[in-house]
C-alpha positions as CSV (number, residue, x, y, z in Angstrom):
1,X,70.6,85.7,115.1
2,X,71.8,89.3,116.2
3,X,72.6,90.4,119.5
4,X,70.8,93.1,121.1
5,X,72.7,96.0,122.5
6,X,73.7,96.8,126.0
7,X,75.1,99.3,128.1
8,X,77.2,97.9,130.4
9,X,81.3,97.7,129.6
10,X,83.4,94.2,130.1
11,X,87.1,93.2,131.0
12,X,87.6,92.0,127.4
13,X,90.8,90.0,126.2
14,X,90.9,89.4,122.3
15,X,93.1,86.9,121.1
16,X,94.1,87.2,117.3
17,X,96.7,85.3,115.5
18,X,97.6,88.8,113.7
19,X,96.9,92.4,114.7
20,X,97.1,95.6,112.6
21,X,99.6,97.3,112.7
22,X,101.9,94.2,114.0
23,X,101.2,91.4,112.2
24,X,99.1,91.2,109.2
25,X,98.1,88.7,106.5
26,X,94.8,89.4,105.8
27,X,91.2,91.1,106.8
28,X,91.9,89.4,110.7
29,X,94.9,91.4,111.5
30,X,92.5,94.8,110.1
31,X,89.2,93.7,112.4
32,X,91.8,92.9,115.5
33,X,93.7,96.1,115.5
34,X,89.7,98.0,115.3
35,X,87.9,96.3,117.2
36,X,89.6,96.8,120.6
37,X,90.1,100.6,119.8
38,X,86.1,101.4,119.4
39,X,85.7,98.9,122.4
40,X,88.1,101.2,124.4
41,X,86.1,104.2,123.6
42,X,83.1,102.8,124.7
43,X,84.2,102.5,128.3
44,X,85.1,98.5,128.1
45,X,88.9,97.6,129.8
46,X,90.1,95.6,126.8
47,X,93.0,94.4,126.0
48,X,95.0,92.5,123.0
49,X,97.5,89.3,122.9
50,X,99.1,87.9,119.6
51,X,102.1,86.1,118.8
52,X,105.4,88.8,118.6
53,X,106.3,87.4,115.2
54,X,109.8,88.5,113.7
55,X,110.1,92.1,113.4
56,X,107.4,93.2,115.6
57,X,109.1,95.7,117.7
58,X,107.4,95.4,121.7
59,X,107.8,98.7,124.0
60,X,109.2,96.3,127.0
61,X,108.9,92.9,128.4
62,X,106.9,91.7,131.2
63,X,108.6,88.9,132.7
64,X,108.5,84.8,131.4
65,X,106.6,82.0,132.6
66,X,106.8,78.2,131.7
67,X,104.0,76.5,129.8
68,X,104.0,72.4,129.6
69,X,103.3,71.9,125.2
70,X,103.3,67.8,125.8
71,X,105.6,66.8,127.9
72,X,108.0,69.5,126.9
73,X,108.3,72.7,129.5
74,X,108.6,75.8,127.1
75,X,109.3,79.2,128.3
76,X,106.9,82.0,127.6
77,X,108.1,85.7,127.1
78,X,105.4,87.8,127.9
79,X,106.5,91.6,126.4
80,X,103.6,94.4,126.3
81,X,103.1,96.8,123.5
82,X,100.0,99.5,122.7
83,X,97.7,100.8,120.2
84,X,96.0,104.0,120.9
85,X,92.3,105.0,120.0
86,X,90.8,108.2,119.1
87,X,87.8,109.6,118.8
88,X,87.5,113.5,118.5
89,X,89.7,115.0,121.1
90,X,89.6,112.0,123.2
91,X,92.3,109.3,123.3
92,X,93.2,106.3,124.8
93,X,95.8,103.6,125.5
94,X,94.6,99.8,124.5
95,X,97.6,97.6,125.9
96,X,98.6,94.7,123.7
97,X,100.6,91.4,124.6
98,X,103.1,89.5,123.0
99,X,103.2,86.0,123.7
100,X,107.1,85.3,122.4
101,X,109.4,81.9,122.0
102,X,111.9,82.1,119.7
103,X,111.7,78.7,118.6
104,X,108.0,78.6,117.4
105,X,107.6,82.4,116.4
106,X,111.2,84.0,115.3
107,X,110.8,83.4,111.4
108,X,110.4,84.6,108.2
109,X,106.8,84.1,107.6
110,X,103.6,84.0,110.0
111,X,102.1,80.9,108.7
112,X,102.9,78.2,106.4
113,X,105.3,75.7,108.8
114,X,104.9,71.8,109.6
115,X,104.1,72.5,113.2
116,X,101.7,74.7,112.9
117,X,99.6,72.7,115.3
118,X,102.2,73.1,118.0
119,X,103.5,76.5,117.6
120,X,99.3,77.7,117.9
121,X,99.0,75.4,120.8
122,X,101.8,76.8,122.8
123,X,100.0,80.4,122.0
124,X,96.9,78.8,123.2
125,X,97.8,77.7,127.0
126,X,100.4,80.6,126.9
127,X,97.2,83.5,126.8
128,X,95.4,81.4,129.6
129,X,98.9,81.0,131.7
130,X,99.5,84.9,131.3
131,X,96.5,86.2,133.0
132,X,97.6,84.3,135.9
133,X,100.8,85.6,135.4
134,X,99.5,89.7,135.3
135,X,96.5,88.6,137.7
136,X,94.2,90.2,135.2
137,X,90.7,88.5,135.3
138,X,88.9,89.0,132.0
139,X,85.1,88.5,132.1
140,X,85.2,87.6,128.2
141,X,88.0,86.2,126.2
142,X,87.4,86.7,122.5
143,X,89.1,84.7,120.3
144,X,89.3,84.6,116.5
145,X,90.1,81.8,114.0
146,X,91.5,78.5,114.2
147,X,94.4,79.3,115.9
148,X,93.0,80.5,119.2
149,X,90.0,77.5,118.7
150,X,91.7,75.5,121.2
151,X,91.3,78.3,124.4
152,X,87.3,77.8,125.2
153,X,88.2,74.4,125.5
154,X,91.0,74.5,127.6
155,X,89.8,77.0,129.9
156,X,86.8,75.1,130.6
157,X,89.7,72.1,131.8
158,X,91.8,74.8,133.6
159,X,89.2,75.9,135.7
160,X,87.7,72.4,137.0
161,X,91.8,72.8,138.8
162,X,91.7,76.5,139.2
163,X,89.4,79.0,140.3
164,X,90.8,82.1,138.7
165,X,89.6,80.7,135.7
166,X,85.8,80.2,136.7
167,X,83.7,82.4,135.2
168,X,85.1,83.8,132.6
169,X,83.0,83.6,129.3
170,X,84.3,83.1,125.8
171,X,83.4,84.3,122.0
172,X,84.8,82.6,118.8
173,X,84.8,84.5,115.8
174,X,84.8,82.7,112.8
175,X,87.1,85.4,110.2
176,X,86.6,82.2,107.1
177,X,85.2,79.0,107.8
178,X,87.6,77.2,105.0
179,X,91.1,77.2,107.1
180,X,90.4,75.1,109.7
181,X,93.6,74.0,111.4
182,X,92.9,70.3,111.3
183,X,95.5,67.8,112.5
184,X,96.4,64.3,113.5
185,X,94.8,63.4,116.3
186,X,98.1,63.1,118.7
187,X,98.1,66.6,118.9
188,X,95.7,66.2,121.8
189,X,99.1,65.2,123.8
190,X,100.6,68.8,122.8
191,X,97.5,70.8,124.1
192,X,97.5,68.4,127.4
193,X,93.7,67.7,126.6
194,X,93.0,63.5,127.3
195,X,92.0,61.0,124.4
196,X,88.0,61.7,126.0
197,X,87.7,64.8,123.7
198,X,88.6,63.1,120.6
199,X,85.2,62.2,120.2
200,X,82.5,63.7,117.3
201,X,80.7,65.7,119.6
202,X,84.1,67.3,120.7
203,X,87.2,68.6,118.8
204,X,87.0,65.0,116.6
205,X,86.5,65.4,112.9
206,X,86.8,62.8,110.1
207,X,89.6,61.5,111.6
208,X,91.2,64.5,112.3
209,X,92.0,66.9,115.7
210,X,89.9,70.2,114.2
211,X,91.3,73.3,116.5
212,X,88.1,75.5,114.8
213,X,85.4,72.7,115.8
214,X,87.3,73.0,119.3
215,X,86.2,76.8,119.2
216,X,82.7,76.0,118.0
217,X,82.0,73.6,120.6
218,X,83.4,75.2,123.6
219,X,82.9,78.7,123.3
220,X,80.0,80.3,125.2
221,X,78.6,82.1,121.7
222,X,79.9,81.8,118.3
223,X,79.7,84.5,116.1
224,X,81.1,85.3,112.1
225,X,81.2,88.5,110.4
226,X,77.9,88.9,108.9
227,X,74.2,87.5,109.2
228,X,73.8,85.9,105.7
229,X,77.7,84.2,106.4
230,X,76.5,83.0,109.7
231,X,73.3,82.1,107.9
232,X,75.1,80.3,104.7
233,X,77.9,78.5,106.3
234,X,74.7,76.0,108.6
235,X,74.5,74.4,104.7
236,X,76.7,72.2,102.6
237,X,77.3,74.4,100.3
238,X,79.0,76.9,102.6
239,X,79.8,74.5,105.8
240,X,82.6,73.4,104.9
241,X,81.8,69.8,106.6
242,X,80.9,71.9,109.5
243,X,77.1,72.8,108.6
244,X,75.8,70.1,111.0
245,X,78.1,71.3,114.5
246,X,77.3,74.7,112.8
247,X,73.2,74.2,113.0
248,X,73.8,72.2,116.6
249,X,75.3,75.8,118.1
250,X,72.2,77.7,116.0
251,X,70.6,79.5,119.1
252,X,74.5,81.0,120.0
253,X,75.4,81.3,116.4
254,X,75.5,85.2,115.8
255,X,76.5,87.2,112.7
256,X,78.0,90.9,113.0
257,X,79.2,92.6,109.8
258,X,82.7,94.0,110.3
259,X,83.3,98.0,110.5
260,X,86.2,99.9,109.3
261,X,88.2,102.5,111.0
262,X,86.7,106.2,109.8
263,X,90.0,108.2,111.0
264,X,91.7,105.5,108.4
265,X,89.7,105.7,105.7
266,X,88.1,109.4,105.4
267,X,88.3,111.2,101.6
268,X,88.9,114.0,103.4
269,X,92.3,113.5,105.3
270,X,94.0,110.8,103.8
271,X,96.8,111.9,103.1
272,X,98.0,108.6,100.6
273,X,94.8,109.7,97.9
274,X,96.0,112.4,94.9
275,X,93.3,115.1,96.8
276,X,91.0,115.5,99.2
277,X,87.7,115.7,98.7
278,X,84.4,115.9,101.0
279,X,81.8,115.5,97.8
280,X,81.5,113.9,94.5
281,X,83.1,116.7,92.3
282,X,86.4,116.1,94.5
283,X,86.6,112.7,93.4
284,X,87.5,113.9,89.6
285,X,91.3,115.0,90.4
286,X,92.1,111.3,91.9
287,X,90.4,109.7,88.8
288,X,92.6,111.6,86.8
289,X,95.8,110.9,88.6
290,X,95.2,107.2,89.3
291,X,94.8,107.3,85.3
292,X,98.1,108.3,84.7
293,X,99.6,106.3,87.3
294,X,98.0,102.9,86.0
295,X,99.2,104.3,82.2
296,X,95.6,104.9,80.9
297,X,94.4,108.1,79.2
298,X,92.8,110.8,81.2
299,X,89.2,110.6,80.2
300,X,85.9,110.8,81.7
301,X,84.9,107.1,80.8
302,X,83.4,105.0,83.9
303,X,86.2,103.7,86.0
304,X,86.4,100.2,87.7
305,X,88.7,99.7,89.8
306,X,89.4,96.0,91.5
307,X,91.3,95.2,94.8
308,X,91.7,91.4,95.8
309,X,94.0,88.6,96.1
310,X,93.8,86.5,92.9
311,X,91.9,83.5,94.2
312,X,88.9,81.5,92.8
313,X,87.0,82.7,96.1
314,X,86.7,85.8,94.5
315,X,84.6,85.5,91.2
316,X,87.3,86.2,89.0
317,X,86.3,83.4,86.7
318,X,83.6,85.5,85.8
319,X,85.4,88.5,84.8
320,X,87.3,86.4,82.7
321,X,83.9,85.0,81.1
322,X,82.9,88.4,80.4
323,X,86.0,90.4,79.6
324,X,85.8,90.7,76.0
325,X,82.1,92.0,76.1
326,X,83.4,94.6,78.7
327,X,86.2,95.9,76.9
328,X,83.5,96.0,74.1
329,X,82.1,99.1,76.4
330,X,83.3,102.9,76.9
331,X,85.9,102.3,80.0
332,X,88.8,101.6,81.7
333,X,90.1,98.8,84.4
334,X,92.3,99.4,87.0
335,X,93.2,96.0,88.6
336,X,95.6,95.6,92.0
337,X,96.2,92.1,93.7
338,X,98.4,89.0,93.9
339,X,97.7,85.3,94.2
340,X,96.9,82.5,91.6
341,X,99.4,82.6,88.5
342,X,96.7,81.7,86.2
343,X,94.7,84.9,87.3
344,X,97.9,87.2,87.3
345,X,98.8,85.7,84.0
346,X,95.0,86.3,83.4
347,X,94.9,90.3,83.8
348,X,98.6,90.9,82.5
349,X,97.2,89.4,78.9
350,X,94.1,91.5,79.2
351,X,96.2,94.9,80.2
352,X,98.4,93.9,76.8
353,X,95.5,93.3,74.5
354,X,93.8,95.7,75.9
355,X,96.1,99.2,76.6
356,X,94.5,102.2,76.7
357,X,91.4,99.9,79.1
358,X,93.3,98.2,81.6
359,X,95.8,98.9,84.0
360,X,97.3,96.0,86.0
361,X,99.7,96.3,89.4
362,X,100.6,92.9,90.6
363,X,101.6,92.8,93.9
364,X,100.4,94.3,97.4
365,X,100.8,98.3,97.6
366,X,98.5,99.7,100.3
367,X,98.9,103.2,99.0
368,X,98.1,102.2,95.5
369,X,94.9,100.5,97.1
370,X,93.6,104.2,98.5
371,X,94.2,105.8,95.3
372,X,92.2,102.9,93.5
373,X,89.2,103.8,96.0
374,X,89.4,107.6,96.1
375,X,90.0,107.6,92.0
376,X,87.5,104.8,90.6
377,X,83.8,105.4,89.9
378,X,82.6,101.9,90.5
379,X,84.4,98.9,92.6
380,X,84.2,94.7,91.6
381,X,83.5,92.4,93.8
382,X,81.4,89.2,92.1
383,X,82.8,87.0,95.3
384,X,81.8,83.4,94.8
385,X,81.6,83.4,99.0
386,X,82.7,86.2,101.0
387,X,82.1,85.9,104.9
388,X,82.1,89.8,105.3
389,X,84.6,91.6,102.9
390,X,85.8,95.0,103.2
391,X,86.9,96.5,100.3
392,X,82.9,97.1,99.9
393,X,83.0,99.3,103.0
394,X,86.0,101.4,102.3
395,X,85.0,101.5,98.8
396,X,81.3,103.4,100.1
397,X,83.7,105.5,102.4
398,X,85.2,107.0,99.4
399,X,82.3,107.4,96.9
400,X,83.1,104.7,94.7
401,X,80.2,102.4,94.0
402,X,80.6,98.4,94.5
403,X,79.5,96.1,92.5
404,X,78.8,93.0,94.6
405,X,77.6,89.4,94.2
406,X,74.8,88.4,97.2
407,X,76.7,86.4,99.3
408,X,77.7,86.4,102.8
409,X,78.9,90.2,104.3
410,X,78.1,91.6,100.9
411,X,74.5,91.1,100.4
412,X,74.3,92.4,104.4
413,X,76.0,95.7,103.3
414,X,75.0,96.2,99.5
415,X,71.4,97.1,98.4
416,X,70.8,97.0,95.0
417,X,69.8,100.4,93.7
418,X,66.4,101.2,92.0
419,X,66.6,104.3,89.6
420,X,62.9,104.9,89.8
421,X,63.0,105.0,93.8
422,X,66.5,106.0,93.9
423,X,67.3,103.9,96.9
424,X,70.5,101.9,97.2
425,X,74.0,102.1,97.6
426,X,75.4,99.8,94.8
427,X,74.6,97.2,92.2
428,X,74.1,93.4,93.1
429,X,73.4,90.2,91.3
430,X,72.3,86.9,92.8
431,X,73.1,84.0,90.6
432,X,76.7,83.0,90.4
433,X,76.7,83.5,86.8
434,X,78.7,85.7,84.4
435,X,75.8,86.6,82.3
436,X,73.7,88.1,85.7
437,X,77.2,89.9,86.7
438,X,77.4,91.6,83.1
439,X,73.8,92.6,83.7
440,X,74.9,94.5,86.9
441,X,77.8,96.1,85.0
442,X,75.4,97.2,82.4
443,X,73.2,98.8,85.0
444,X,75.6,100.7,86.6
445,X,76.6,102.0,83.3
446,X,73.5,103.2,82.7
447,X,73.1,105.1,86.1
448,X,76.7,106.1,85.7
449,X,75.8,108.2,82.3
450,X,72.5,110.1,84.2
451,X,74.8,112.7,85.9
452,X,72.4,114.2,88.8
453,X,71.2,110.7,89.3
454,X,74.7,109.4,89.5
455,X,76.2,112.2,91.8
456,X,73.4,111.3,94.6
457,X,74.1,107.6,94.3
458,X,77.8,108.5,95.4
459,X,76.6,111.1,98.2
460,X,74.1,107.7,99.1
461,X,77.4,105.8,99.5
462,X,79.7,108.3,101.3
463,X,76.6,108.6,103.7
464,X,77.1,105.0,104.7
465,X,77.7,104.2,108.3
466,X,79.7,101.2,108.7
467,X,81.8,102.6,111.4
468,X,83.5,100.3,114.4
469,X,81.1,101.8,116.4
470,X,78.5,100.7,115.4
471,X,79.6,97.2,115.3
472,X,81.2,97.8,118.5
473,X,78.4,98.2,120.3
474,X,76.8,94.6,119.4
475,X,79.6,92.6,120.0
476,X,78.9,94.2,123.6
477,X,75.7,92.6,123.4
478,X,76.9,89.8,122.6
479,X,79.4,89.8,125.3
480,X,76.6,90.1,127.9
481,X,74.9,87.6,126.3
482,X,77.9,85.2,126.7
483,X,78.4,86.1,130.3
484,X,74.4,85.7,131.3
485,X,74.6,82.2,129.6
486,X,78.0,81.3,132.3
487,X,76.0,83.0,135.3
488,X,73.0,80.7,134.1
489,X,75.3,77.5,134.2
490,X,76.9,78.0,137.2
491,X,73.8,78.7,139.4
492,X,71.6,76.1,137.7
């Protein structure tokens, strides 16, 4: 379902295990740090609350408050930070808490520790114990991914003993439906919840305590980050074992494809790309120098450029099916990611077999990423699932044309283009197969060598609008609908 769009502004809190630019992993921390900025500039008081991991600098603290985390009293160090949004000449300030304990969140790395279960748990009843602390009502809490799954549940609890908390409506964004934060089932006792929701039709599942089913079953709406995802993941194939709660939560269930932030990602400011460029031609100057930084000649061949982490999820099993017959063709590679050592070990022997083709950077270097958009001609993404994706977006931004698998956000942003009607915006394939993959390849090679044709497929692209604001504005839809369907419960 999609949300229809209204005018009125919220009190929003969004909850996020990771916000850019404090605290990133992965495509969460980018949609966390956006969202709330477009929000702002559309009139709605919003504010932002994450974990103050290691390093992340606050501009003062708050005050402390205890919260209980079984029957263990920890202390909880509220400090307050900002992000600012723009748009035009106007600005403004989006506050953002830091829920800190030095014992669960002073380490090396976000994630990846054996009590993962408690340390999100403590963040959990920590955001609801801080707005009583600030005596800051929000109308709608937003909260995104398993680690904030536990808050629709306990704020329904919290407010049978408390009537601050009444009528407050809550949204659960599901960023990737595979990492679920499932744990025994004593970790009921560390969120202070009694043995009564250990039960299927609660936060039970197979045996387990499933902080994301506690999210799906609690929250007011549900939403992922595209239609087809939201679509895809009510079936086995995409559910992850949670198709059937999924399909039970269908009439809330909403999809809304990601934006990305236009001051960030504009051709003609960045300042990280080789040059500038408003139009097509400009794009030539940044195809030559990402050429001679990745070591390949400087040649007008078509350019593909990829940008992932090197993980089954994302098709790369089919590149490797159909790398020989590629390199058999007129072009170059330029390849930027880190993950699985099989597919790192994968692109290093095709860069040595194939030198003056393919250029490989293992690793994570956000600058080289911009220079790969602004200087490739087309962009590979054959994902076997991908819930939105966003390298597809920023790829548009800059002219450079994706080549996309239909699945999840990419078949919601990607239409396949038709030479004869010259509509589209890329090149898409259905079939999770190598040889349909290669077919889109071959048909953006042939587009790629009709020059007029070519240049106003890229003006197509850079003509894209998938601006926050946009998706902004029907998340606030769904906000209204989450607080009409409280207002509806409590005066039935």
């Amino acid at each position: 379902m999609q949300p229809q769009e209204f005018d009125e502004t919220y009190r929003v809190l969004i909850v996020s295990p990771e916000v850019v630019p404090f605290a990133k992993t992965g495509g969460l921390a980018d949609v966390a740090g956006s969202l709330p900025k477009a929000l702002a500039m559309h009139g709605n008081d919003v504010r932002v609350v994450l974990p103050r991991y290691r390093g992340i600098e606050p501009e003062r603290t708050v005050g402390d408050f205890p919260v209980m985390v079984g029957d263990r009293k920890e202390t909880a160090i509220l400090r307050e930070g900002s992000i600012m949004a723009r748009l035009n000449e106007e600005e403004k300030r989006v506050p953002v808490y830091f829920i800190d304990n030095y014992h669960y969140f002073d380490r090396d790395n976000i994630y990846g520790y054996y009590d993962e279960a408690e340390r999100y748990a403590f963040f959990s009843k920590a955001v609801l114990a801080m707005l009583r602390f600030l005596n800051w009502r929000p109308e709608i809490i937003h909260c995104n991914d398993w680690q904030t799954g536990p808050i629709p549940a306990l704020l329904r609890q919290w407010e049978q003993a408390d009537s601050f908390y009444s009528d407050i409506a809550t949204v659960y964004t599901i960023h990737n439906l595979r990492y679920q934060g499932n744990f025994h089932p004593s970790t009921i006792h560390l969120l202070g919840l009694g043995q009564e929701y250990l039960t299927p039709e609660r936060m039970e599942f197979y045996g387990e305590l499933s902080y994301m089913k506690a999210g799906i079953v609690y929250a007011d709406m549900v939403s992922t980050v595209s239609r087809t995802y939201s679509e895809e993941i009510q079936t086995p194939e995409f559910g992850e074992r949670m198709e059937g709660v999924l399909r039970s939560r269908a009439e809330d269930l909403y999809g809304i494809v990601n934006g990305i932030n236009y001051h960030e990602f504009n051709p003609a400011t960045d300042q990280r790309i080789y040059q500038r460029y408003t139009d097509p031609e400009g794009k030539r100057a940044n195809k030559y120098g990402l050429q001679g930084e990745m070591g390949l000649p400087r040649k007008d061949v078509p350019l593909f450029g990829l940008i992932s982490r090197l993980v089954d999820q994302k098709g790369l099993d089919l590149i490797a099916q159909i790398s020989d017959e590629l390199m058999g063709h007129d072009l170059q590679v330029v390849v930027l990611g880190t993950g699985d050592p099989h597919y790192e070990d994968m692109f290093r022997t095709l860069r040595e077999r194939y030198p003056d083709k393919v250029g490989v950077h293992i690793g994570f270097n956000a600058a080289l990423a911009q220079k790969i958009y602004a200087g490739a001609d087309l962009f590979l993404m054959p994902s076997r699932y991908e819930p939105c994706g966003l390298g597809q977006l920023i790829s548009l931004r800059y002219g450079t044309i994706p080549i996309v698998r239909e699945t999840g956000g990419l078949k919601d942003t990607i239409t396949d283009y038709d030479p004869e009607t010259r509509h589209g915006n890329g090149f898409s394939f259905r079939d999770y197969d190598s040889s349909a993959f290669l077919s889109a390849i071959r048909r953006s090679l042939a587009v790629y060598h009709n020059e007029p044709v070519w240049r106003e497929l890229v003006e197509n692209a850079m003509n894209c609008d998938f601006s926050w604001n946009r998706s902004a504005t029907e998340y606030m839809g769904l906000y209204g609908a989450a607080l009409r369907k409280v207002h509806r419960i409590l005066t039935a």
